[in-house]
FIPARO-524293 format. One record per atom (N, C-alpha, C): x, y, z; residue in three letters. Coordinates in steps of 0.05 Angstrom, whole numbers, plus 32768, in hexadecimal, padded with zeros to 4 digits. Example, Ala and Ser with C-alpha at 12.3 -4.5 7.8 and 13.67 -1.06 7.14 Angstrom:
REM residues 2
81087F8E809CALA80F67FA6809CALA81087FBE809CALA81017FD3808ESER81117FEB808FSER81028001809DSER
END
This chain:
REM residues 120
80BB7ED183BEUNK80D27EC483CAUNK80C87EAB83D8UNK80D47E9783D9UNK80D07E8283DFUNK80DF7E7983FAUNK80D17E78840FUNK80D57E6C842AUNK80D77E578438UNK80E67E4B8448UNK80E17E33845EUNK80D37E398476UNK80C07E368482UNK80B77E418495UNK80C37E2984B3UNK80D37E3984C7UNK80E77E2484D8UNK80CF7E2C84F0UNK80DD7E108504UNK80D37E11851DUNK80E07E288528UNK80CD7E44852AUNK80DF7E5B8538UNK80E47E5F8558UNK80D67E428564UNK80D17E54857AUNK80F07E47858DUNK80FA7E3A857DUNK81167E288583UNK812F7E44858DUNK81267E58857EUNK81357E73858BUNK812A7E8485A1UNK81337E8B85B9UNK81227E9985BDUNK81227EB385B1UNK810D7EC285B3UNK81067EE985ADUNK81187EFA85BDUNK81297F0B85ABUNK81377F1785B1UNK812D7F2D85C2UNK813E7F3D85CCUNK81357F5685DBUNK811A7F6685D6UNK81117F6285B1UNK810A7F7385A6UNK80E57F6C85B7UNK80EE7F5385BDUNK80D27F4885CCUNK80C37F3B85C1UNK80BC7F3385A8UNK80BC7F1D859DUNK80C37F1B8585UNK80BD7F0C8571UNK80C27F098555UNK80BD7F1D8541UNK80A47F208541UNK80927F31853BUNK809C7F50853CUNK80A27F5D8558UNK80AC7F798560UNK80CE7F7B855CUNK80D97F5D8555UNK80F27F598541UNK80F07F638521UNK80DE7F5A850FUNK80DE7F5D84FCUNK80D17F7684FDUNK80BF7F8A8503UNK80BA7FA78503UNK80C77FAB850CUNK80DA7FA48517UNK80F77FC5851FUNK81067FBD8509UNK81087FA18504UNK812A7F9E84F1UNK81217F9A84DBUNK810A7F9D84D1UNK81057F9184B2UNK81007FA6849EUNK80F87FA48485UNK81097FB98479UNK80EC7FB0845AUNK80D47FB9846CUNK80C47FAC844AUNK80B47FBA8444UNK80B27FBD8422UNK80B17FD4840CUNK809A7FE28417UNK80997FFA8415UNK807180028417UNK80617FF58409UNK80637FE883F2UNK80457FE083F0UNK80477FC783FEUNK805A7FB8840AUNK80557FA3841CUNK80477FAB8447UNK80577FCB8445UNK804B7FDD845EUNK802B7FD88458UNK80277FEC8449UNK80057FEE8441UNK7FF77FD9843EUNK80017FC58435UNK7FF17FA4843CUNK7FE97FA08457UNK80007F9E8465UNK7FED7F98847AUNK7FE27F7C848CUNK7FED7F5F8474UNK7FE97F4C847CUNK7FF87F378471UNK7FFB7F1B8487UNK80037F098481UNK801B7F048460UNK802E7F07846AUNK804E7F05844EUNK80447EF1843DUNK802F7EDF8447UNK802E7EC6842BUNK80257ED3841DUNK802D7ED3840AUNK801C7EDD83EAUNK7FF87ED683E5UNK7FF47EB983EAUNK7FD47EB183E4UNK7FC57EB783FEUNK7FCF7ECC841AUNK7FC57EC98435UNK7FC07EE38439UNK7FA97EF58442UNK7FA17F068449UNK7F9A7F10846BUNK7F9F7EF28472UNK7F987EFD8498UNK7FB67F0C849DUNK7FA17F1A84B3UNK7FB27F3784C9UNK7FD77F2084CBUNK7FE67F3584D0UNK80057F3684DEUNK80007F2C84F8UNK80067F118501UNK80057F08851CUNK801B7F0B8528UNK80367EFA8513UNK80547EED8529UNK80667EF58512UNK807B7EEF851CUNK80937EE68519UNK809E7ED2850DUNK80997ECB84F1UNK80A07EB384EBUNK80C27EAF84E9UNK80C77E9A84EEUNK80E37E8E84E2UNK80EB7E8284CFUNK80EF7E8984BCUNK81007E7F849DUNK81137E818494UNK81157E70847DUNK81317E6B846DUNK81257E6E8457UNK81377E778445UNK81367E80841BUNK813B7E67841AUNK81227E5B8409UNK812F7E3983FFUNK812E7E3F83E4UNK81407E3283E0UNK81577E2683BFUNK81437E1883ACUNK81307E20839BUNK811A7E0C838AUNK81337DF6837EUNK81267DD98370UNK81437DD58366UNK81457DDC834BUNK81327DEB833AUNK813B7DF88327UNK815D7E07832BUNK81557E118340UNK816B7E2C8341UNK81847E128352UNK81807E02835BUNK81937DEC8362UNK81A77DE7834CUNK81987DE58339UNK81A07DD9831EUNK81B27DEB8310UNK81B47E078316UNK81BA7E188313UNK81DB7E23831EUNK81DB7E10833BUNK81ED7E168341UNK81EC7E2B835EUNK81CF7E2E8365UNK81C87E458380UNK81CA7E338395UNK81D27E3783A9UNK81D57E2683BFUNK81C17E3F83D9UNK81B57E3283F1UNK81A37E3E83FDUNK81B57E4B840CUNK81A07E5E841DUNK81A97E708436UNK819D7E64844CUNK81B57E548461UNK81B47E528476UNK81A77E628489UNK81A87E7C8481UNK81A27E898499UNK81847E8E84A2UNK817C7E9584B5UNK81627E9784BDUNK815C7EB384BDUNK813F7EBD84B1UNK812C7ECD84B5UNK81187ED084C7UNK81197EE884CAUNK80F27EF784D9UNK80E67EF684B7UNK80CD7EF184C0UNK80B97F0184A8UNK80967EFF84BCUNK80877F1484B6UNK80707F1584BFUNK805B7F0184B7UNK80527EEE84C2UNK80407EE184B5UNK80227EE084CAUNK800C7ED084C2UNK7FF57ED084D7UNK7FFC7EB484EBUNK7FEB7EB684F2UNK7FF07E99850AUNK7FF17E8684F6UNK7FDB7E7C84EEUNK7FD87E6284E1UNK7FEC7E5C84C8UNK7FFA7E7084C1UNK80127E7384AEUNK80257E6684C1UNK80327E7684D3UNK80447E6E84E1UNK80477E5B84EEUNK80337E5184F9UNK80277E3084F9UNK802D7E1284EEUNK80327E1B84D1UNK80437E0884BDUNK80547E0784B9UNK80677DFB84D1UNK807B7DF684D2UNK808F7DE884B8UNK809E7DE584B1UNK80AC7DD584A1UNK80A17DDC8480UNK808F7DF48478UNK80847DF38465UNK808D7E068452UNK808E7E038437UNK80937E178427UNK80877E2C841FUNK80857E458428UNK80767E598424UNK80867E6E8410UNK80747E7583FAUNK80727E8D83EEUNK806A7EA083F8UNK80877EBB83FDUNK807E7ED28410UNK80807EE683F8UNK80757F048400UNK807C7F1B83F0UNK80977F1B83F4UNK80A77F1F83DFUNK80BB7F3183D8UNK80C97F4483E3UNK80B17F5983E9UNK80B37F6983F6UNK80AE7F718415UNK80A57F4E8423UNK80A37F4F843BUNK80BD7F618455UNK80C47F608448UNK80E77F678456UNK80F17F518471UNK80FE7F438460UNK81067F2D8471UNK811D7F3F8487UNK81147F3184A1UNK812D7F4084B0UNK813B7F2784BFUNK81597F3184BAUNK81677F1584CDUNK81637F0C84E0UNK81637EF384F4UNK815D7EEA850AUNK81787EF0851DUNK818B7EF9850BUNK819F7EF7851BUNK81AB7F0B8529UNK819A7F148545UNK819F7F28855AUNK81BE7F3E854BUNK81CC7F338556UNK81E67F418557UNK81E87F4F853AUNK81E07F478523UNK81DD7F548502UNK81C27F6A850DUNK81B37F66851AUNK81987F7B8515UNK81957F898529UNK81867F86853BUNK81857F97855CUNK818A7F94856FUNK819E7F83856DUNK81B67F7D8585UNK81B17F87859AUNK819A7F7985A1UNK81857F8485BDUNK81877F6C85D1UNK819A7F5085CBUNK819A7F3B85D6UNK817F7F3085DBUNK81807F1185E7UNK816C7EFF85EFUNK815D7F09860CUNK81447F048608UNK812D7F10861BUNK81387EFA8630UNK81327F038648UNK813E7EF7865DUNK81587EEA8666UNK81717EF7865CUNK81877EF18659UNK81947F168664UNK81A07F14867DUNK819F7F288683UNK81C27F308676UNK81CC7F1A866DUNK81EA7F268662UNK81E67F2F8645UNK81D37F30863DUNK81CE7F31861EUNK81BD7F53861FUNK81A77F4E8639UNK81967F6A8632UNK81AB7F84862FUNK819F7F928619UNK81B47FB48619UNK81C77FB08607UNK81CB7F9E8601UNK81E67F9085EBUNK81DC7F9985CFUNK
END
């Protein structure tokens, strides 16, 4: 699957406490992506650091096609120096299990330091 990797830190971390302990509660990825163990890029083997933030980008093959993108934003596990490259196109597993960024759809645990949100 093919990724945008966004400036994530423009949100803050939900209740769950950061990005990272977002996507292991809400994410949803295959066992043989469990048993890996590392970094969602496909060509990247370093350890699970963060929390990345992404978007499914549209190749324009599939433009051409008639697929228009998904707005919405992702968690996915990546290493530091992955997550690092901001604005870049990354090839993730498949099977990473992308989980939504969007509190209220996943663990509606509200924003860390927002005391009207915590418990929500």
């Amino acid at each position: 699957m093919v990724v945008k990797n966004l400036n994530g830190h423009a949100i803050p971390p939900c209740g769950c406490g950061s990005w990272l302990s977002h996507w292991r509660r809400c994410g949803k990825p295959s066992e043989a992506f469990s048993r890996r163990q590392s970094c969602s890029v496909v060509v990247c083997n370093n350890p699970i650091e963060q929390g990345g933030m992404v978007q499914k980008e549209v190749l324009e093959g599939m433009r051409a096609l008639g697929m228009v993108g998904d707005a919405s934003w992702y968690v996915v596990p990546l290493c530091r120096e992955c997550n690092g490259r901001w604005g870049a196109t990354l090839t993730v597993e498949d099977g990473c299990g992308l989980a939504s960024a969007r509190v209220e759809e996943t663990c509606g645990v509200g924003v860390m330091g927002d005391p009207t949100t915590q418990g929500t």
